[in-house]
C-alpha positions as CSV (number, residue, x, y, z in Angstrom):
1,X,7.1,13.4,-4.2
2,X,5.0,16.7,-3.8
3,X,7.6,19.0,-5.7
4,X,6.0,16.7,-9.0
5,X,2.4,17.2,-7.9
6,X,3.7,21.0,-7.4
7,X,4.9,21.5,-10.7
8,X,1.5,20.4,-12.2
9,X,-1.1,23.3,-13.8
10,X,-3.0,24.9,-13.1
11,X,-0.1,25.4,-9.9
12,X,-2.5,27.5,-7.5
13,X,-4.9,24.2,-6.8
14,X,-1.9,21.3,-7.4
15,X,0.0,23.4,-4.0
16,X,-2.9,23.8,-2.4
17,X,-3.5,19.8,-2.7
18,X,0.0,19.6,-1.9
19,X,-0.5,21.6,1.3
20,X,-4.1,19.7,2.4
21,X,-2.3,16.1,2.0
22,X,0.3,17.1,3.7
23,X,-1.7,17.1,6.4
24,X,-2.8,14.2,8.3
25,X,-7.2,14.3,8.0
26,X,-8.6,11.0,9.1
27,X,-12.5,11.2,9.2
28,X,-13.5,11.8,13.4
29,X,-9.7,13.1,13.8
30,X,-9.8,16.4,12.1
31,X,-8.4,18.4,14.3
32,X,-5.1,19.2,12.7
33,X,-6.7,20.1,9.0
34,X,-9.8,22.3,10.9
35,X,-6.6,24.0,12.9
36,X,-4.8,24.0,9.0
37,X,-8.2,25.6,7.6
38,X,-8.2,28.3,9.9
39,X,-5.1,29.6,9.9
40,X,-4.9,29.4,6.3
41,X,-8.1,32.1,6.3
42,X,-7.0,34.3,8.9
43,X,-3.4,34.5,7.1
44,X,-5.7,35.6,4.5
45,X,-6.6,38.1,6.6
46,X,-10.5,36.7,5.5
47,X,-13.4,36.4,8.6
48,X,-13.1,33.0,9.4
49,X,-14.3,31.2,11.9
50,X,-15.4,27.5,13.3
51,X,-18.9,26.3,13.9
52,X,-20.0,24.8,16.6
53,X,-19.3,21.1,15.8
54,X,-16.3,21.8,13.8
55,X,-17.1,22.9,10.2
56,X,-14.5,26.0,8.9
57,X,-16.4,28.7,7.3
58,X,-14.6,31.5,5.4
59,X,-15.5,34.2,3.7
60,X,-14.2,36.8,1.0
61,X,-15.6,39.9,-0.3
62,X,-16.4,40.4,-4.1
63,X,-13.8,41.7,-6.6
64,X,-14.4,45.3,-7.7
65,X,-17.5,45.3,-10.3
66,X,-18.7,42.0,-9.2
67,X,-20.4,43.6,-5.4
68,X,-23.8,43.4,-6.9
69,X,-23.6,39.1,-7.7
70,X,-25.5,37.2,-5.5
71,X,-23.3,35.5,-2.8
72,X,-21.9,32.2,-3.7
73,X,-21.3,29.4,-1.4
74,X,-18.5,26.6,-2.0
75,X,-18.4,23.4,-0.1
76,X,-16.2,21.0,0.5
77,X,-15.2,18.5,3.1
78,X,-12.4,17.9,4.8
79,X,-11.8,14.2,5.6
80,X,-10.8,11.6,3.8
81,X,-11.2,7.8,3.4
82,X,-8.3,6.1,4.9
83,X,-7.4,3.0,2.9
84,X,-4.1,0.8,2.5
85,X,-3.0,-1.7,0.6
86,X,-1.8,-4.8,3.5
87,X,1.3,-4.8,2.6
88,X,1.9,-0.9,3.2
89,X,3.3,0.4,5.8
90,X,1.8,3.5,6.1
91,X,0.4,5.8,9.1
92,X,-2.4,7.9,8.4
93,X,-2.2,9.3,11.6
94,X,1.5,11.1,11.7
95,X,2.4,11.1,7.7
96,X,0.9,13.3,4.6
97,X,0.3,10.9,1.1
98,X,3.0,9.9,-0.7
99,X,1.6,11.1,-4.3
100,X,3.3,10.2,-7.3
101,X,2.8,11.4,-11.4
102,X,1.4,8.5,-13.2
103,X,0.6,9.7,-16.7
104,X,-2.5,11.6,-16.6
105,X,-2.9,10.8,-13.6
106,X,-2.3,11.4,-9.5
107,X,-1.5,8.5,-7.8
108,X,-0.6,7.9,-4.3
109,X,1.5,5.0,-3.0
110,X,-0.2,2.0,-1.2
111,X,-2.9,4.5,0.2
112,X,-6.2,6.3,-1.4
113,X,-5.4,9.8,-2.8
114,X,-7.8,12.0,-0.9
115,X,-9.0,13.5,-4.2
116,X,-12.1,13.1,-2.3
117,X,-12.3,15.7,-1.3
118,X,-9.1,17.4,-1.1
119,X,-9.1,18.9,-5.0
120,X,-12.6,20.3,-4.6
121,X,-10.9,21.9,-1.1
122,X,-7.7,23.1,-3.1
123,X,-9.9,25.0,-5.7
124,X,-11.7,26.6,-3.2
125,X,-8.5,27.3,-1.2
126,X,-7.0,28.9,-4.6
127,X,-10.1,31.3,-5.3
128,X,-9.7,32.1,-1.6
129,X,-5.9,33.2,-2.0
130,X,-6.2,34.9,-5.8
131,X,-5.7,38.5,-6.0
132,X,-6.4,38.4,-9.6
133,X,-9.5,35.9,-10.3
134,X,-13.2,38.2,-11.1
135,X,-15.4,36.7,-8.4
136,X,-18.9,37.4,-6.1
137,X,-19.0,37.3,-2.5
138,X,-17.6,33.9,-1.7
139,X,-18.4,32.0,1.2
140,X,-16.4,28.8,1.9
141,X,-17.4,25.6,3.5
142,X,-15.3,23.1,4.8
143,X,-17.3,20.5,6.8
144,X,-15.9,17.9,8.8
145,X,-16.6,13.8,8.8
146,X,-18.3,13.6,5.9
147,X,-17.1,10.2,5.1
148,X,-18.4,8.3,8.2
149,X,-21.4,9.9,9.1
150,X,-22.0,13.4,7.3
151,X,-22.1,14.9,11.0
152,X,-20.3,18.2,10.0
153,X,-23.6,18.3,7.6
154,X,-25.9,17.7,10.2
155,X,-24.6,19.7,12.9
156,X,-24.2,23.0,10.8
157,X,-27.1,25.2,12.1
158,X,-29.5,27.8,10.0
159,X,-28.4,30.8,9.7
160,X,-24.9,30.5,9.5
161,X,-24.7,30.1,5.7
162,X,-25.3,34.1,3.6
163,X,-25.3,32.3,0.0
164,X,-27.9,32.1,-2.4
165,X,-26.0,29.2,-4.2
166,X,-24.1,26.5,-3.5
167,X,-22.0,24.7,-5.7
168,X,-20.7,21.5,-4.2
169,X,-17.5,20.2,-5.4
170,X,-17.6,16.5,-5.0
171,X,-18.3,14.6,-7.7
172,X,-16.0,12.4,-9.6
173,X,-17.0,12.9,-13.4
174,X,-16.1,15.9,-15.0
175,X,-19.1,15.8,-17.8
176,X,-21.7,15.6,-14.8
177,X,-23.5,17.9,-13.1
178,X,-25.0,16.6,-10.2
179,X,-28.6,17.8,-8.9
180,X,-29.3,14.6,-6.7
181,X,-28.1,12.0,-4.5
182,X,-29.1,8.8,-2.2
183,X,-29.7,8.9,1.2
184,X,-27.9,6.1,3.4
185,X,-28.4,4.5,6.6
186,X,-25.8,2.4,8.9
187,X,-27.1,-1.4,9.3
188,X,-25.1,-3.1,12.6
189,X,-25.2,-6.7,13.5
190,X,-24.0,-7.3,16.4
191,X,-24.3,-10.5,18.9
192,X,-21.4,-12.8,21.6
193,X,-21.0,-16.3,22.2
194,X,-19.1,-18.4,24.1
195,X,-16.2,-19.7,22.5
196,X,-15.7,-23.5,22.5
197,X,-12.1,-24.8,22.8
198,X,-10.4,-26.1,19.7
199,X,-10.4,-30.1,20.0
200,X,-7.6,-32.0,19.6
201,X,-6.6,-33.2,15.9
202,X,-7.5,-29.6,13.7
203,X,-5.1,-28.1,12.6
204,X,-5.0,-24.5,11.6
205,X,-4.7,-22.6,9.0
206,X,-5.8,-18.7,7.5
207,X,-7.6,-17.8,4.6
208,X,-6.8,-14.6,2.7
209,X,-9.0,-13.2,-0.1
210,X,-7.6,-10.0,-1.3
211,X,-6.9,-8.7,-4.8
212,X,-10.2,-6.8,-5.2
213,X,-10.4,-3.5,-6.5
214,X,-12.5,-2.1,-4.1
215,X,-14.0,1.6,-4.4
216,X,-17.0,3.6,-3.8
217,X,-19.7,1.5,-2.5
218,X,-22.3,4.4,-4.0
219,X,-20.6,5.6,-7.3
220,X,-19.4,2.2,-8.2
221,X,-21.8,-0.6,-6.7
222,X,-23.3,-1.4,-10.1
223,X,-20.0,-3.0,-11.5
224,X,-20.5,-5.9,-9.9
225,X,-16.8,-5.4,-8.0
226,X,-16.3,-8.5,-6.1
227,X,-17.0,-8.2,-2.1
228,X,-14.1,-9.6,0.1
229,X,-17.0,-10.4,2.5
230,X,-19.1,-12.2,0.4
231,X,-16.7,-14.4,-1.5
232,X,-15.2,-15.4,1.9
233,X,-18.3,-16.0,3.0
234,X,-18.8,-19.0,0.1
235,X,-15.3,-20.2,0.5
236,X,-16.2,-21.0,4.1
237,X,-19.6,-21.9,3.9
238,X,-18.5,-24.8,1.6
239,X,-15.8,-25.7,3.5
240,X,-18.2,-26.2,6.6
241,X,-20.1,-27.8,4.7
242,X,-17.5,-30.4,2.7
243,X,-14.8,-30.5,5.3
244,X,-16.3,-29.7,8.9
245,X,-14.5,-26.2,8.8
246,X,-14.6,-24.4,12.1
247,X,-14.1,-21.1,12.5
248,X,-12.1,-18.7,14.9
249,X,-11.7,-15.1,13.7
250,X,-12.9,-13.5,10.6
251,X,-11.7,-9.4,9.6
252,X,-13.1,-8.2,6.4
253,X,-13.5,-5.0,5.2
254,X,-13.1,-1.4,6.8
255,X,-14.8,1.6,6.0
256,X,-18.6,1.4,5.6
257,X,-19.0,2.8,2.8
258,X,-15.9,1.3,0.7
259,X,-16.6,-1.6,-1.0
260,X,-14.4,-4.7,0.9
261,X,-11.1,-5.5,-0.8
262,X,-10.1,-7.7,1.6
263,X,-10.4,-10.7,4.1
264,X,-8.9,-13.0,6.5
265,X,-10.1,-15.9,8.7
266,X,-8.1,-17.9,10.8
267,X,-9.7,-21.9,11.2
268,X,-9.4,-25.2,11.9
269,X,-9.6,-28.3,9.9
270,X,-9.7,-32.4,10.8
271,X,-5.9,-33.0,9.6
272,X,-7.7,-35.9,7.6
273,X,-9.0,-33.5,5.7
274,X,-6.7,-31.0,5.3
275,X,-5.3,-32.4,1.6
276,X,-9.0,-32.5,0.6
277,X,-10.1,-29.0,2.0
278,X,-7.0,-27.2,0.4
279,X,-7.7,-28.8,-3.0
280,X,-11.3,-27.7,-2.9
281,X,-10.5,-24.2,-1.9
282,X,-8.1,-24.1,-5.1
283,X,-11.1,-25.6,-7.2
284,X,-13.8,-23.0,-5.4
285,X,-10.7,-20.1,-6.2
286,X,-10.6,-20.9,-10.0
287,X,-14.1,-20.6,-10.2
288,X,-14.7,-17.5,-8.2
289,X,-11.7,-16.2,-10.2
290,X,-13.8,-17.1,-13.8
291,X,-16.6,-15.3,-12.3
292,X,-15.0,-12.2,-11.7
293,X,-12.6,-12.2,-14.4
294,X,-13.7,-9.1,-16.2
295,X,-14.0,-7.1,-13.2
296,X,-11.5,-8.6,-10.6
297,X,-8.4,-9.5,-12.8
298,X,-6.1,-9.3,-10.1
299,X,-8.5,-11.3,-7.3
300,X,-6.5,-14.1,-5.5
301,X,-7.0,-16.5,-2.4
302,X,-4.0,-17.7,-0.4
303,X,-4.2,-20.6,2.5
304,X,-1.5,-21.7,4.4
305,X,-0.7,-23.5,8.0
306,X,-0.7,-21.1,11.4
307,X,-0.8,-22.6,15.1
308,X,-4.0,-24.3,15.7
309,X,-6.1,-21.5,17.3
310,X,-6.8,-21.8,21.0
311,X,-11.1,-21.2,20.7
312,X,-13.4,-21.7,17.6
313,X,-17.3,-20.5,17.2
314,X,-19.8,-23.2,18.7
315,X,-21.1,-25.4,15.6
316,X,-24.5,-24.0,15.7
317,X,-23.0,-20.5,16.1
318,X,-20.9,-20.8,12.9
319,X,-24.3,-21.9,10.9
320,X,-26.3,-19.3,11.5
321,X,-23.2,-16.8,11.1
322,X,-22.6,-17.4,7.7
323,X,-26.1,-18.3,6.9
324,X,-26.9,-14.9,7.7
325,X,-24.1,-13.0,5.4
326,X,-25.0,-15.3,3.1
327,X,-28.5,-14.6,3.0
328,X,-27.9,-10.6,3.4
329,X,-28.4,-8.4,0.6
330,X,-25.4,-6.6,-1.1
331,X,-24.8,-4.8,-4.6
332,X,-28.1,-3.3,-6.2
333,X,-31.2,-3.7,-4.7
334,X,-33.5,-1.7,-7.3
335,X,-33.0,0.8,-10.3
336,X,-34.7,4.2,-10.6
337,X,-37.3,4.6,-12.6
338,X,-37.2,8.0,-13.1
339,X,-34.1,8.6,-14.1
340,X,-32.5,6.1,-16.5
341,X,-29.0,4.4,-15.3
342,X,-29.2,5.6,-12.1
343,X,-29.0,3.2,-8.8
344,X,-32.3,3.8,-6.6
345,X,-31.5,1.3,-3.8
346,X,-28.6,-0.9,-2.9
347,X,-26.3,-2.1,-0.1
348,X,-22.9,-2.7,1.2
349,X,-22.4,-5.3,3.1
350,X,-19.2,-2.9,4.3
351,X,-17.8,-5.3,7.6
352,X,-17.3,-8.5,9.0
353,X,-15.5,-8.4,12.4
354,X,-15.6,-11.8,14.3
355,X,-13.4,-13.4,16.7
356,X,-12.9,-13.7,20.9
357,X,-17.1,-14.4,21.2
358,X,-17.9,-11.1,19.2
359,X,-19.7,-10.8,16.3
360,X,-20.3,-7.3,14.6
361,X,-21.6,-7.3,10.5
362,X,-21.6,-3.5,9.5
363,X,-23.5,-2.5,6.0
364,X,-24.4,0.8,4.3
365,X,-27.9,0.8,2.7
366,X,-28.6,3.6,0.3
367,X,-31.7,5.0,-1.5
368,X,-32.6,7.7,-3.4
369,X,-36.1,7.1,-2.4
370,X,-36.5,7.2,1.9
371,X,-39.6,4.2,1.8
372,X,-37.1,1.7,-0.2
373,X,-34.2,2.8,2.0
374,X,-36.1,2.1,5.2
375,X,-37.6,-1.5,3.5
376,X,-33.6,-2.3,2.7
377,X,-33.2,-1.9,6.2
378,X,-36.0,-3.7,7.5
379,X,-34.5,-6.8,5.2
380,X,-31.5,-6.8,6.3
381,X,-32.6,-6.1,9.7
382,X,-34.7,-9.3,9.6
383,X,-31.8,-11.6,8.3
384,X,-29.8,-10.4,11.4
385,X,-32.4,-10.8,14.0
386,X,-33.5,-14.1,12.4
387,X,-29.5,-15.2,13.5
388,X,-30.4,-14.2,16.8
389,X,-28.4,-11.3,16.8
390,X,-29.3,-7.5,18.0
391,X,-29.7,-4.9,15.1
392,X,-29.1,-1.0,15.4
393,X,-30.4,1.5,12.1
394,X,-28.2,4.6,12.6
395,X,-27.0,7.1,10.7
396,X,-30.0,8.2,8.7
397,X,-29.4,11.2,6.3
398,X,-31.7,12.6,3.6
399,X,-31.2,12.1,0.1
400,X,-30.9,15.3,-2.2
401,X,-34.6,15.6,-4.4
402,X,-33.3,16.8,-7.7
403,X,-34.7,19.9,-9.2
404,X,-34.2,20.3,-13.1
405,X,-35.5,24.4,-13.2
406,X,-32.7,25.5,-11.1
407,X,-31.4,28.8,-12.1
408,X,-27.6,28.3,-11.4
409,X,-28.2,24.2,-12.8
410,X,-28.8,26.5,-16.2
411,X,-25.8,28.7,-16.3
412,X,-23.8,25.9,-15.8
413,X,-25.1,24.0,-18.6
414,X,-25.0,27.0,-20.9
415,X,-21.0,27.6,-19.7
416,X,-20.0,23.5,-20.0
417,X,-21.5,23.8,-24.0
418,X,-19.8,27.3,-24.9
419,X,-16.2,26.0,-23.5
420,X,-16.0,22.6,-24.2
421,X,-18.9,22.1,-27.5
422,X,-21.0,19.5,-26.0
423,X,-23.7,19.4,-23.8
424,X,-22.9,18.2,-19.8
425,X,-24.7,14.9,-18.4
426,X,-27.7,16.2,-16.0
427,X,-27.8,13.6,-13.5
428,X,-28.5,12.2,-9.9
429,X,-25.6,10.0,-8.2
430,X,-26.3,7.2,-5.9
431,X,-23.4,8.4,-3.4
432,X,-24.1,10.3,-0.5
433,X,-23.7,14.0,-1.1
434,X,-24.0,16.6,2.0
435,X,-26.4,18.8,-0.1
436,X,-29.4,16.7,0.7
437,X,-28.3,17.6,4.1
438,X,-27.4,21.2,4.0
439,X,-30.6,21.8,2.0
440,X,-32.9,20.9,5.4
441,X,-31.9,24.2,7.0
442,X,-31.3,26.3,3.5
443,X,-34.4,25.1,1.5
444,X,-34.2,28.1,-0.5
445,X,-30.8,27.6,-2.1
446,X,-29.4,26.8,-5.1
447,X,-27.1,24.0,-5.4
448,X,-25.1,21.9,-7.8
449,X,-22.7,19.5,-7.6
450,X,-19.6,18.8,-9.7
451,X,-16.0,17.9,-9.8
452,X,-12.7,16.3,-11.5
453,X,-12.7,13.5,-12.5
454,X,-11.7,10.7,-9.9
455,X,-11.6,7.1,-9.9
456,X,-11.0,4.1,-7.5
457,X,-12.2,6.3,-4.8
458,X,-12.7,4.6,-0.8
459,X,-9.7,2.5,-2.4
460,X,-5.9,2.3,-2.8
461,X,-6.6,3.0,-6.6
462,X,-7.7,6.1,-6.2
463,X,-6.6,8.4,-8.9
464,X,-7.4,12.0,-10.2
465,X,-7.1,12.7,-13.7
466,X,-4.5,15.5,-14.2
467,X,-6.0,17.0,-17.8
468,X,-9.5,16.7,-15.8
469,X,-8.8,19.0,-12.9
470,X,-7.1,21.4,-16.0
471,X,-10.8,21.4,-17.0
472,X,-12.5,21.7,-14.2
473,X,-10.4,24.6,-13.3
474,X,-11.4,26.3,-16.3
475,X,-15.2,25.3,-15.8
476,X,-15.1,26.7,-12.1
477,X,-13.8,30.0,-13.0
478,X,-16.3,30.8,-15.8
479,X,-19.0,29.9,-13.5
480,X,-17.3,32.0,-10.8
481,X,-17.1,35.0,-13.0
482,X,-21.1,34.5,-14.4
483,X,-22.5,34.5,-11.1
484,X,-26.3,36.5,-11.9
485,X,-27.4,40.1,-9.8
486,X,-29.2,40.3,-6.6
């Protein structure tokens, strides 16, 4: 499947992609794609070298004429979002993604794409390996678990970086130039009981809600995507409600900061009223699917018999269990007024892991501003704890304050106009970028962020748009070669 990706232009980043996915790079298990990194510099014969928590930094001296530039630094990260559809069979552990030629568009099979990051890394990697592209002083950065915690971010240490700009290549429009971002914090519910045994006469059966698209819980939480979690949430809340429902395991979700796709929850039912409870869920389906029909066309629920589970939740358990999720925030909280369009505050109510007297809820609460992102918290904090349940806040990283007079932020704009004749969108995103991070121990440099365009990212939609990496390509080497003096 590579050798199609291979033959795509521009060839020096599509090989490089090739060569990344290739490579097994689960966020927490980079080992493999930090070992990839550095022998992929020192072939070079580049300095390169590892920090101490595991980001790759590489650098590359200017071309002849260009020694006087001001250094350049271009970031990336290494991991990616591991997502599959259920029924592939797929090991993100042991094999590279299966990509495929869709049209315009990359494609993998079953799995996300790793677009994000890996074609902001393959640029990079092909201005590392040109012997015939202009360029200043380059210094690379590739940081490590950017997906589940930004820690490569937080860990890199001051002093380490020699660029006086920074142009971050992670975004996922290619009209957009980014020059701010949320900050996010981790919201974890967790809590045990004591499983009751199942009484005689349920019988058992599992619920499935899957069909959702999924995606980005910061670039797309404003579509009003359906949340695997929430709408299984109402299907058995009404159940409990109509049909004495009882419940013995839940799974929904994944990653926390991918919008749930999917659900399952294995429970019990009266066999009187079975015929009733499976006729309602259809009704309660049809619905749900009318709700969603614009955004979730493909959204489905299936029910069907299993062997009556040994344990279910205590009564009073189950109540304040899905009282709780259904009483916790998710989607937009607020919208910025400072910069039209744009997503201030929101959540993702990213997890829902029940089952053998465990409970654990898992959300993602972003904000561009830090007071609304801690009151977020503090809600959904108080929902949990009002369940009974014990309530960490981890994961706190800074959001990235935009600054509209930077120097590089012009260039850029000047470049996108003269190559393409229209203006670029100046904007903030409501993702997590690491340059809010970066820019607590570099205060003083310039940064931007901008990309390809990618979409269905977090999911097993994900897609990169083939003319769209043509032009950033193009856009990336004009900046490259504009880069002002000392």
């Amino acid at each position: 499947m590579s050798e199609s990706i291979r033959q795509l232009r521009p060839h020096e980043v599509w090989n490089k992609f090739a060569d990344l996915n290739a490579v097994p790079r689960p966020s927490k298990k980079e080992g493999r794609v930090i070992q990839f990194m550095l022998d992929f510099g020192k072939q070079l014969g580049l300095e390169t070298f590892k920090d101490g928590i595991g980001n790759v930094i590489i650098r590359k001296p200017a071309t002849t004429g260009m020694t006087d530039r001001k250094t350049i630094t271009l970031q990336s990260h290494l991991d990616m979002v591991h997502q599959k559809n259920n029924d592939t069979e797929f090991d993100f552990d042991a094999q590279g993604i299966q990509m495929f030629v869709d049209g315009d568009w990359v494609r993998a099979k079953g799995t996300t794409l790793g677009a994000d990051n890996g074609l902001g890394v393959a640029a990079i990697m092909a201005l590392l390996e040109s012997t015939d592209i202009p360029h200043p002083p380059l210094e690379a950065l590739f940081t490590i678990d950017e997906e589940t915690g930004m820690t490569g971010a937080m860990g890199l240490e001051g002093g380490i970086l020699q660029g006086e700009i920074l142009l971050n290549l992670d975004t996922e429009e290619d009209d957009e130039l980014d020059i701010g971002c949320a900050g996010g914090m981790d919201v974890t519910a967790t809590a045990q009981y004591r499983e009751e045994n199942t009484p005689t006469g349920l019988e058992g059966y599992a619920i499935e809600v899957k069909g959702l698209q999924g995606g980005h819980s910061g670039i797309e939480i404003h579509k009003g995507l359906g949340n695997a979690n929430k709408i299984m949430n109402r299907l058995l809340f009404k159940s409990t409600a109509n049909h004495g429902l009882r419940i013995a395991s839940i799974a929904g979700g994944g990653l926390r900061n991918a919008i749930p796709r999917e659900s399952y929850a294995m429970v019990a039912i009266d066999g009187a009223e079975k015929e009733a409870f499976k006729t309602k869920i259809q009704e309660w389906t049809e619905n749900l699917q009318s709700e969603f029909a614009k955004e979730e066309p493909n959204f489905s629920v299936r029910i069907y018999p299993i062997p009556v589970p040994v344990g279910i939740m205590p009564r009073e358990v189950q109540e304040r269990l899905l009282h709780a999720i259904h009483t916790a925030h998710n989607g937009v909280y607020a919208m910025s007024t400072s910069m039209p369009d744009l997503v201030e505050t929101s959540n993702n109510l990213a997890r829902v892991e029940i089952g053998e007297g465990r409970i654990k809820i898992s959300c993602l609460a972003r904000s561009s501003v830090n007071s609304a992102k801690m009151e977020l918290a503090g809600t959904l904090r108080s929902v949990f704890e009002q369940a009974g349940y014990q309530v960490d806040l981890s994961g706190d990283y800074p959001g990235w304050n935009p600054n509209p007079d930077s120097a590089i932020l012009k260039i850029m704009e000047a470049k996108y106009e003269m190559l393409f004749g229209e203006k670029p969108k100046v904007v903030a995103c409501h993702a997590g970028l690491e340059c809010g991070i970066l820019g607590q121990n570099y205060p003083e440099m310039d940064m931007v962020s901008f990309g390809p365009t990618i979409l269905g990212a977090h999911s097993p939609d994900e897609r990169v748009q083939i003319s769209s990496v043509q032009k950033f390509w193009k856009f990336t080497l004009a900046i490259i070669g504009d880069i002002p003096k000392k």
